[in-house]
N, C-alpha and C positions, 0 to 999 in steps of 0.2 A: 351214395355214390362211392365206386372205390375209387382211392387212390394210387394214383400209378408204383405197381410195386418192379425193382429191380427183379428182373427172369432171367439173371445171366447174363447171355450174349445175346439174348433178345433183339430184334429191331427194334430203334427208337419211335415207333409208332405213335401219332397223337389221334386219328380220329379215322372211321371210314368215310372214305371221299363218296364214292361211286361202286353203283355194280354197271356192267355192261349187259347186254341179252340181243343176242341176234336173234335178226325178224327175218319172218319171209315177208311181210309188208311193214316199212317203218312207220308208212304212212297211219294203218290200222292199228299198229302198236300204242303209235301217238295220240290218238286218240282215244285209246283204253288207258293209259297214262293220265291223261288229261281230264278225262272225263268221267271215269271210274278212280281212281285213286287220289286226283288234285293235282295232279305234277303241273309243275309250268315249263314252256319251252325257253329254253335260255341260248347264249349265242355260243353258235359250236365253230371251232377253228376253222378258217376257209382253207387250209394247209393242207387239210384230208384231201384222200385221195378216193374217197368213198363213201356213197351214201350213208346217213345217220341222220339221227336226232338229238340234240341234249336236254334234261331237264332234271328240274328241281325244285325240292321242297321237301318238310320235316328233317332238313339236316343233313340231305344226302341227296347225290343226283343219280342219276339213271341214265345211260348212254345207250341209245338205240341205232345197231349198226344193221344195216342191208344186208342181207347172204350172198352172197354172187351166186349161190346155186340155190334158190330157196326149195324146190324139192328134194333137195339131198339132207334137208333137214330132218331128225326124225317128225315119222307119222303123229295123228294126234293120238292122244294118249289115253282119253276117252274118262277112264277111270280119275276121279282126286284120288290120291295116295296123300297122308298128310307125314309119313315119313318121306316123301320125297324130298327133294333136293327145295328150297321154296326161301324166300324174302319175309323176314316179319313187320309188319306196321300193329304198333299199340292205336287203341283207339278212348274215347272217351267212352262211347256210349253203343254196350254190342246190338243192343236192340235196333237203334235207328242204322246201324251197318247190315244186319238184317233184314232188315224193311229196304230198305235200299234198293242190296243185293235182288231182292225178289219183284222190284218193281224195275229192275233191268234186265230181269230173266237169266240172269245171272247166276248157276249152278255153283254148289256150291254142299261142302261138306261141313258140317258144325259138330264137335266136338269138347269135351270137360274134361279139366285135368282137378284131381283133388287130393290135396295133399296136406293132413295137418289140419283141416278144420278151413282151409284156404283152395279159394275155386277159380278157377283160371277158363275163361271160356274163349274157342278157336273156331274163327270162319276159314276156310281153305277153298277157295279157287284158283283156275287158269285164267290166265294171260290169252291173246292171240294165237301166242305161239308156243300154248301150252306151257310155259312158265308157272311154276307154284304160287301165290301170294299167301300169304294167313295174315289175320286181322284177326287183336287180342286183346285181353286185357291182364297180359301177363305182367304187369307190372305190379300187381297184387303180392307176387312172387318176392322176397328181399333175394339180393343180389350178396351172397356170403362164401367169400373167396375160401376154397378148402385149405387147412393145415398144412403144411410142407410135406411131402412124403405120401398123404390123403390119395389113394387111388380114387379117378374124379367118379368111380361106379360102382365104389363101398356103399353099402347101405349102414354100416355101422357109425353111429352118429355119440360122438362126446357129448358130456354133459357139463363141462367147464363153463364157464359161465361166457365164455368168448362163442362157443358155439352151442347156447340154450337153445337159440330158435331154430336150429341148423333143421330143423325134423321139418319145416314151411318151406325148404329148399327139393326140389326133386331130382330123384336117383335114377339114372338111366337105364338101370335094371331092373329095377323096383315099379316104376312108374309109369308103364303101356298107355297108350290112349285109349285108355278105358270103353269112354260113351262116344261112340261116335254115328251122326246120324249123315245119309246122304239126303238133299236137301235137291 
């Protein structure tokens, strides 16, 4: 885990709370929430002035707000892109999220990143409302904060003994989503 490093003027940040995601049905959302990912419903301010949902689970909630114009939202998008815009959940076990995925009919692109001798495997689906998710096991990955000055999309990798394993780390120029199968 890293430890919190001074960034400057940084904000004093401790943890992500929440993402939001506007629905054209909270209703439908809620239940792809709930019943596809685990979320649980939790109690949302009576203060609002507008349809939603709250929930939560693995560390973070997800705030599902009403569109007041749910057709003005964009079209569905048809295609996973897994450079899309998208939410990540680590999993234990990609197989049984796999198995899952396919016994809910639930589309879905699966893709390998490999880097180093280390294999990071990615499920990519939509939401209701067309929202990204990936499910991974990217935690295979170490988490190794770059050198002061380290452009974060150098592929050029020290060999100091601070950054031995930096080469299990991936470079966003270097490192395309390789295998990627639509499912």
């Amino acid at each position: 885990m890293l430890e919190k490093q001074k960034a400057g003027d940084a904000l004093p940040l401790t943890s992500l709370n929440h993402i939001s995601i506007l629905c054209k049905s909270v209703e439908s959302s809620l239940r792809f929430f709930q019943n596809v990912l685990g979320f649980v419903p939790i109690r949302r301010p009576s203060s609002f002035s507008f349809d939603g949902a709250w929930l939560f689970n693995y560390g973070v909630g997800i705030h599902l707000i009403q569109s007041e114009n749910p057709s003005d939202l964009p079209a569905a998008k048809g295609e996973i892109n897994p450079k899309d815009s998208h939410i990540s959940f680590q999993c234990e076990s990609m197989a049984l999220v796999e198995k899952r995925l396919k016994e809910m009919g639930i589309s879905y692109v699966q893709s390998r990143v490999e880097e180093g001798g280390v294999h990071v495997d990615q499920l990519f689906f939509h939401d209701p409302d067309e929202f990204m998710i990936e499910v991974c096991n990217c935690d295979r990955l170490p988490v190794i904060p770059l050198a002061a000055g380290d452009p974060a999309t150098d592929c050029q990798r020290s060999d100091d003994a601070l950054t031995s394993h930096m080469s299990l780390m991936p470079c966003i120029k270097c490192f395309p989503q390789a295998k990627t199968t639509i499912v």
